[in-house]
C-alpha positions as CSV (number, residue, x, y, z in Angstrom):
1,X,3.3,-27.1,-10.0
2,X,4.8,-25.5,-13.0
3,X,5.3,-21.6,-11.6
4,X,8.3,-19.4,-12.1
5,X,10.4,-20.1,-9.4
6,X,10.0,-17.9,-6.5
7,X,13.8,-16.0,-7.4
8,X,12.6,-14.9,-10.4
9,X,9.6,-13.5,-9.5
10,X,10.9,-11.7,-5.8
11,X,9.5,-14.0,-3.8
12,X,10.5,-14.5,0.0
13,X,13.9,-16.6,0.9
14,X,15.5,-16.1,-2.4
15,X,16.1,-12.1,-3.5
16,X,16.3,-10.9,-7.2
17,X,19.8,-10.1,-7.7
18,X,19.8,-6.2,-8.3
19,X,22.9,-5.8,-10.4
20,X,22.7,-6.6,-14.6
21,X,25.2,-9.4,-14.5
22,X,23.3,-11.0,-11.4
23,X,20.5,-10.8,-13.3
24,X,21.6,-12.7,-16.3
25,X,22.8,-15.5,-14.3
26,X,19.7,-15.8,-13.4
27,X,17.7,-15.7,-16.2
28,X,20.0,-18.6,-18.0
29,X,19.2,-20.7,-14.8
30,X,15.5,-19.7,-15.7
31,X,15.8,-20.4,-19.5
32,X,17.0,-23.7,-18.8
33,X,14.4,-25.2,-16.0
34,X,12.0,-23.6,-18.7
35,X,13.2,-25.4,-22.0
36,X,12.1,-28.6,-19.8
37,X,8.2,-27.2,-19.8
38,X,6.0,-27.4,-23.0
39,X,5.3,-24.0,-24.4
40,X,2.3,-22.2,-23.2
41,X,-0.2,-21.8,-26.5
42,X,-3.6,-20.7,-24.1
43,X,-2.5,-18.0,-21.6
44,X,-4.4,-16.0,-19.1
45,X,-3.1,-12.8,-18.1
46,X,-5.2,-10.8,-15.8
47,X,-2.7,-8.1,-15.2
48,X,-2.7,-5.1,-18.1
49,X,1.0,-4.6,-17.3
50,X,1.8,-8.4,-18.9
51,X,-0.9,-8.6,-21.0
52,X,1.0,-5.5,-23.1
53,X,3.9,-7.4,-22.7
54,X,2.3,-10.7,-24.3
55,X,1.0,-8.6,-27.1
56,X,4.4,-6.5,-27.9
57,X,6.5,-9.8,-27.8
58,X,4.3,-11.6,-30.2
59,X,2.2,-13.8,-28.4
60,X,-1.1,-12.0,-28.9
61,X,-2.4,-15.1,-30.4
62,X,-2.0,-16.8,-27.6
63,X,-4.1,-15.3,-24.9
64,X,-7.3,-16.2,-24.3
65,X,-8.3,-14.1,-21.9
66,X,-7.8,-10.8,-20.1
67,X,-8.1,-8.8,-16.8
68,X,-11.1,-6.5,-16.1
69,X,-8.5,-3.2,-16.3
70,X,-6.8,-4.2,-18.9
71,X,-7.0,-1.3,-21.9
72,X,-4.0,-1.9,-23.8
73,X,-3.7,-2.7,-27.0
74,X,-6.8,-2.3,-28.7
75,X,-7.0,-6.1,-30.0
76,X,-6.7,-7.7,-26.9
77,X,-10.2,-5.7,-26.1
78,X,-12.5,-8.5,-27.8
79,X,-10.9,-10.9,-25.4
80,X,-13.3,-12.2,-22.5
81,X,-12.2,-10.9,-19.2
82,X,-12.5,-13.1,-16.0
83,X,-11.5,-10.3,-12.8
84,X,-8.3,-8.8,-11.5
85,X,-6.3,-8.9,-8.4
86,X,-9.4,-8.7,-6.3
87,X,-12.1,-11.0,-8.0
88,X,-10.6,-13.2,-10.2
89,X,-13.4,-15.6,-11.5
90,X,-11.8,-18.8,-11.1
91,X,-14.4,-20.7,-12.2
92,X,-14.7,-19.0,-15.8
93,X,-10.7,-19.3,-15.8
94,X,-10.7,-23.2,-15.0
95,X,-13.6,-23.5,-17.3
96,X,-11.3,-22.1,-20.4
97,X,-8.4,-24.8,-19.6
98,X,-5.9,-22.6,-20.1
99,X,-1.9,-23.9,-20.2
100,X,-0.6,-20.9,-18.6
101,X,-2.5,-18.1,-16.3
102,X,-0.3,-14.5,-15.5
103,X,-1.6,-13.7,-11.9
104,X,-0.1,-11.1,-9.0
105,X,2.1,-13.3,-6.7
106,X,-0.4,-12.4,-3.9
107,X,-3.0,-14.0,-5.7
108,X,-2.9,-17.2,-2.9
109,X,-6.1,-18.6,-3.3
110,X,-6.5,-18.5,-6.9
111,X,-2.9,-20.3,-7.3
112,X,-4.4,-22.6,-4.9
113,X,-6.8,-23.5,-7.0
114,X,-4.9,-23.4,-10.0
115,X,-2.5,-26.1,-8.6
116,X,-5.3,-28.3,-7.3
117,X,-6.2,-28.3,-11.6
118,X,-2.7,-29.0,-12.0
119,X,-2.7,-25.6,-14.3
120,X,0.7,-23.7,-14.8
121,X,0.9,-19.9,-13.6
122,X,3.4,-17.5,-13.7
123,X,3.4,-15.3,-10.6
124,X,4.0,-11.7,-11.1
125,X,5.9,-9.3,-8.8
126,X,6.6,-6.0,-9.8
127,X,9.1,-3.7,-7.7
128,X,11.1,-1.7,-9.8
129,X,11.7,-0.2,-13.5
130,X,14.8,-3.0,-14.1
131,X,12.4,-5.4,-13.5
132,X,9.9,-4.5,-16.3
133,X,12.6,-6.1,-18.7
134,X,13.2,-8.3,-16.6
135,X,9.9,-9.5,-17.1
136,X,9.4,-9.5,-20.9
137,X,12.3,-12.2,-20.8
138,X,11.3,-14.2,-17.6
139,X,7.6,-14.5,-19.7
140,X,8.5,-14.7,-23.2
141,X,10.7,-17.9,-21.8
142,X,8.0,-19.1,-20.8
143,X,5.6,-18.8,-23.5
144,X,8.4,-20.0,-25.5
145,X,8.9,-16.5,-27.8
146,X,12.1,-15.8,-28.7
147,X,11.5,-11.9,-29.8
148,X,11.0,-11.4,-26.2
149,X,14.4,-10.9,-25.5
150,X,14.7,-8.2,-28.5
151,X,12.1,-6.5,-27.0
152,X,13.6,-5.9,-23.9
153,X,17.2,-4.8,-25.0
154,X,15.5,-2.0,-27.5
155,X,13.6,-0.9,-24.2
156,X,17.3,-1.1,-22.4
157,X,18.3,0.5,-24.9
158,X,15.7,3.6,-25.4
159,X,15.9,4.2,-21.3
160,X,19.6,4.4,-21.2
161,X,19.5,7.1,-24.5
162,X,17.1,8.9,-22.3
163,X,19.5,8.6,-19.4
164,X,22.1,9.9,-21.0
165,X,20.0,12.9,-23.1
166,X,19.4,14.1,-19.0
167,X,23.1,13.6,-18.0
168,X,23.5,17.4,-18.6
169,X,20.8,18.9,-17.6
170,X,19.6,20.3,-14.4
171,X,17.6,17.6,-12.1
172,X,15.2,20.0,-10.3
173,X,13.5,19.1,-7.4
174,X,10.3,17.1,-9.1
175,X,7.0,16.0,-7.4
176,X,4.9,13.4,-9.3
177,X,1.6,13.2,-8.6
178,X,-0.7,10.4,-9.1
179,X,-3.8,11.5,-8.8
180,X,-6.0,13.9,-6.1
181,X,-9.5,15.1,-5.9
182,X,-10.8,17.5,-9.1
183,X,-11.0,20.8,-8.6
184,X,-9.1,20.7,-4.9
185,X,-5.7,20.0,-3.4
186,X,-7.1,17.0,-1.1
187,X,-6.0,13.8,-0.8
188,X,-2.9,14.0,-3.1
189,X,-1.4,11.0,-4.2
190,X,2.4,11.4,-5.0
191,X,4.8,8.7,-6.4
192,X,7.2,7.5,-3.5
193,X,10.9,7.2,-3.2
194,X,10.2,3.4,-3.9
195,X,9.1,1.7,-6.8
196,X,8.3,2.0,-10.5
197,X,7.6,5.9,-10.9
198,X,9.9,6.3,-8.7
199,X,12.5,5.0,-11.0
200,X,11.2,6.2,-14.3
201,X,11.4,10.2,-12.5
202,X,15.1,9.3,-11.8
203,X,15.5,8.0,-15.4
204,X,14.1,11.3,-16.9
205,X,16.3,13.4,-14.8
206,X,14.4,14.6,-12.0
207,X,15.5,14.5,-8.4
208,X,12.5,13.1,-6.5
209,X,11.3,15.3,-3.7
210,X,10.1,12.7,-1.3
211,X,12.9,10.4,-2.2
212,X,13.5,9.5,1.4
213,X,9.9,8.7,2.0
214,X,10.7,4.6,1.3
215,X,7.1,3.8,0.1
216,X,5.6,3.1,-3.5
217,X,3.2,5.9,-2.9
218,X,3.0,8.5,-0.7
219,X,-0.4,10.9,0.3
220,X,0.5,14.4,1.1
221,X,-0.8,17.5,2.6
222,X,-0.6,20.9,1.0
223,X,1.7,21.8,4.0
224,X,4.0,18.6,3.1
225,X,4.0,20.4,-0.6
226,X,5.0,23.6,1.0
227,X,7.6,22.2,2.8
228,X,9.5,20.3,0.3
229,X,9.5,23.1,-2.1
230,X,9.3,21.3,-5.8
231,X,10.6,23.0,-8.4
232,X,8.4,21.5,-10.7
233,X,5.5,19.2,-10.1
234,X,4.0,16.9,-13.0
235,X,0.1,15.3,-12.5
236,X,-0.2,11.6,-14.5
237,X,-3.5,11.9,-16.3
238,X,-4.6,8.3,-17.4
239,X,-7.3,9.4,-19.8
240,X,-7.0,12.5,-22.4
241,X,-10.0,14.0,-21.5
242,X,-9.0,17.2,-22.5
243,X,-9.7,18.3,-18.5
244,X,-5.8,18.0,-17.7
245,X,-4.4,22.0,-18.2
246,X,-7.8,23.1,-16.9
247,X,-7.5,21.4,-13.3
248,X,-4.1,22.2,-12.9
249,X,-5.4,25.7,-11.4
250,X,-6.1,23.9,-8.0
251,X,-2.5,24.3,-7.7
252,X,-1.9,28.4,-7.7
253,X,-3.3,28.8,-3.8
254,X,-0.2,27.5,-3.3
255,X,1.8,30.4,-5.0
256,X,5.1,30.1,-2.6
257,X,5.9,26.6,-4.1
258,X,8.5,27.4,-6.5
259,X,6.6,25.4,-9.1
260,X,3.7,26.8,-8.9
261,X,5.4,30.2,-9.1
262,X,7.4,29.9,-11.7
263,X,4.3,28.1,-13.5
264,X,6.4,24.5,-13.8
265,X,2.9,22.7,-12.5
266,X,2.3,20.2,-15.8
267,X,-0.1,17.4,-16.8
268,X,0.9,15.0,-18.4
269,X,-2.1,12.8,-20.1
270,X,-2.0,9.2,-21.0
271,X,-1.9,5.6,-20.5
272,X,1.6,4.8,-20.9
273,X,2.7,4.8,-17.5
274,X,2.4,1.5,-16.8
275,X,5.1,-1.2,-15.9
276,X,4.8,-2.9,-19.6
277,X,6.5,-2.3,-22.9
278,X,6.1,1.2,-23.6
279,X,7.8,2.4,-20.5
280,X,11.0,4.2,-23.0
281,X,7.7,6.4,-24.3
282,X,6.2,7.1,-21.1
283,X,10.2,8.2,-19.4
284,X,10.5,10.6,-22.7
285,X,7.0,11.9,-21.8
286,X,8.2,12.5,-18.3
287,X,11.3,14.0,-19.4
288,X,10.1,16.2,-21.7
289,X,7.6,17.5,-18.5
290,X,10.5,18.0,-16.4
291,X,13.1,19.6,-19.2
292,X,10.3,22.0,-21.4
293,X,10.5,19.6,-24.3
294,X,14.1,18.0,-24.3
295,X,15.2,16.7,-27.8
C-alpha cells in the first residue's frame, strides 16, 4: 500500500512534530521513501482544500477528478466529481484507474477498497494552519512537483509579514463566527480555540474569546456572547451574495456586547477561508476585519 505514512499525515502512534525544524526532518524522511514511488500523473482529490493545492502547485493537469464541494479554481470545475467525505463513489473512482486518490484519513472503507485495487492514496489530516504548508510539500512530493515547495515558503512567507504588520497593534478580544440562522441569533457557530480558524485569528492579531474552549468549533448562546464580552465579532460569509452587512443587524439586541456597541460587528464575504493555498489572503482579510483596514 503506497499511502503517506501515518507521521506525516497525524495519524495515531506517531505525532507530527509541532516545531519548524521537527518538521523538516521529517519531510526529508518523506522526500526520500517518496523518490522510491513513480510519480502520480492521474490523481483524485475529493477534498477542495487539496484540490486548490494541486491546482496552485502546478499539477492541474493531473487530476482527473474532483469532490462534490469542491468550487475552487474555476478550471477544475469541468472535472467529473465522484462524492466527498460522506459518499464517495468508489465504483466511479476505481472505474477511472487513477495512480493516486487525495481522501480524508477517516475515509476507512474507501482506503479499503482502494488497497484491495492496489491503488495509491494519500490520506489527509488537517489540524492546524502550520500544517496547510505542510501539506503543499508532503503532496507536491508526491505528485513529484517541485514548485510545491516554493509555494509553500511564499505562503510562510506572506503569514509571517502579516504576523509581524499586527505585532503593534491592539489584539482585541475577537469572536469569529461561522455561520448561524438568517435573520436570528440561534444556533451560532463560532471558531474554537482549536484548529485552523483558530490559528489564522491568532495570526491576524486577534485574541480569540473562547480560546480556552479546546474544540475546532464551538455553538454558543447569546448569553455565552454576553458573557465573554467581544470586542469585535467578525461573521465568515462563504458566498458574496451581497446579503452580508444587511444580516449583521441580528446582532444589535445584543447592544451591551462591546462590539456590538461600538458597531465592531463585521462580515466578511468569501471563499478563501479554507485550509488551501490562499490562506495569506484570507489572514489579511481577517486582519483587516479585526484592525479597520490595516496596511
Amino acid at each position: 500500500m503506497a499511502a503517506v505514512p501515518r507521521a506525516v499525515t497525524g495519524g495515531p502512534g506517531r505525532p507530527v512534530p509541532r516545531t519548524h525544524a521537527g518538521r523538516l526532518v521529517l519531510l526529508a524522511i518523506l522526500a526520500l521513501a517518496i523518490s522510491l514511488q513513480a510519480e502520480a500523473r492521474r490523481v483524485i482529490s475529493i477534498i477542495p482544500a487539496t484540490t486548490e493545492m494541486l491546482f496552485a502547485m502546478g499539477a492541474g493537469d493531473r487530476v482527473i477528478a474532483i469532490g462534490s464541494y469542491d468550487r475552487y479554481p474555476p478550471e477544475a470545475q469541468s472535472l467529473p466529481r465522484v462524492g466527498a467525505l460522506i459518499d464517495p463513489n468508489v465504483e466511479q473512482i476505481l472505474r477511472m484507474r487513477p495512480d493516486l486518490v487525495v481522501l480524508y484519513d477517516t475515509q476507512t472503507e474507501l482506503k479499503r477498497r482502494l488497497e484491495r485495487a492496489n491503488i495509491p492514496y494519500y490520506s489527509y489530516v488537517h489540524k492546524g494552519l502550520a500544517d496547510v504548508t505542510d501539506t503543499i510539500r508532503t503532496l507536491g512530493m508526491r505528485v513529484g512537483v517541485e514548485a510545491a515547495n516554493a509555494l509553500a515558503s511564499r505562503i510562510e512567507q506572506q503569514l509571517a509579514d502579516i504576523r509581524r504588520r499586527t505585532a503593534a497593534q491592539p489584539h482585541p478580544k475577537t469572536l469569529l463566527v461561522i455561520g448561524r440562522e438568517p435573520g436570528s441569533l440561534r444556533n451560532i457557530d463560532a471558531s474554537g480555540g482549536d484548529g485552523f480558524l483558530h490559528d489564522m485569528l491568532v495570526t491576524a492579531g486577534g485574541t480569540d474569546v473562547v480560546a480556552d474552549i479546546h474544540r475546532q468549533s464551538v455553538m454558543m448562546t447569546t448569553e455565552m456572547v454576553l458573557a465573554r464580552a467581544p470586542e469585535v465579532i467578525v461573521e465568515l460569509h462563504y458566498t458574496n451574495d451581497g446579503n452580508s452587512d444587511r444580516d449583521l443587524a441580528a446582532w444589535n439586541r445584543l447592544s451591551a456586547v462591546p462590539a456590538v456597541r461600538n458597531h465592531r460587528v463585521v462580515a466578511v464575504p468569501g471563499d478563501e477561508f479554507v485550509p488551501g493555498p490562499r490562506v495569506a489572503q484570507a489572514v489579511e482579510l481577517l486582519a483587516g476585519a479585526i484592525h479597520s483596514g490595516l496596511k
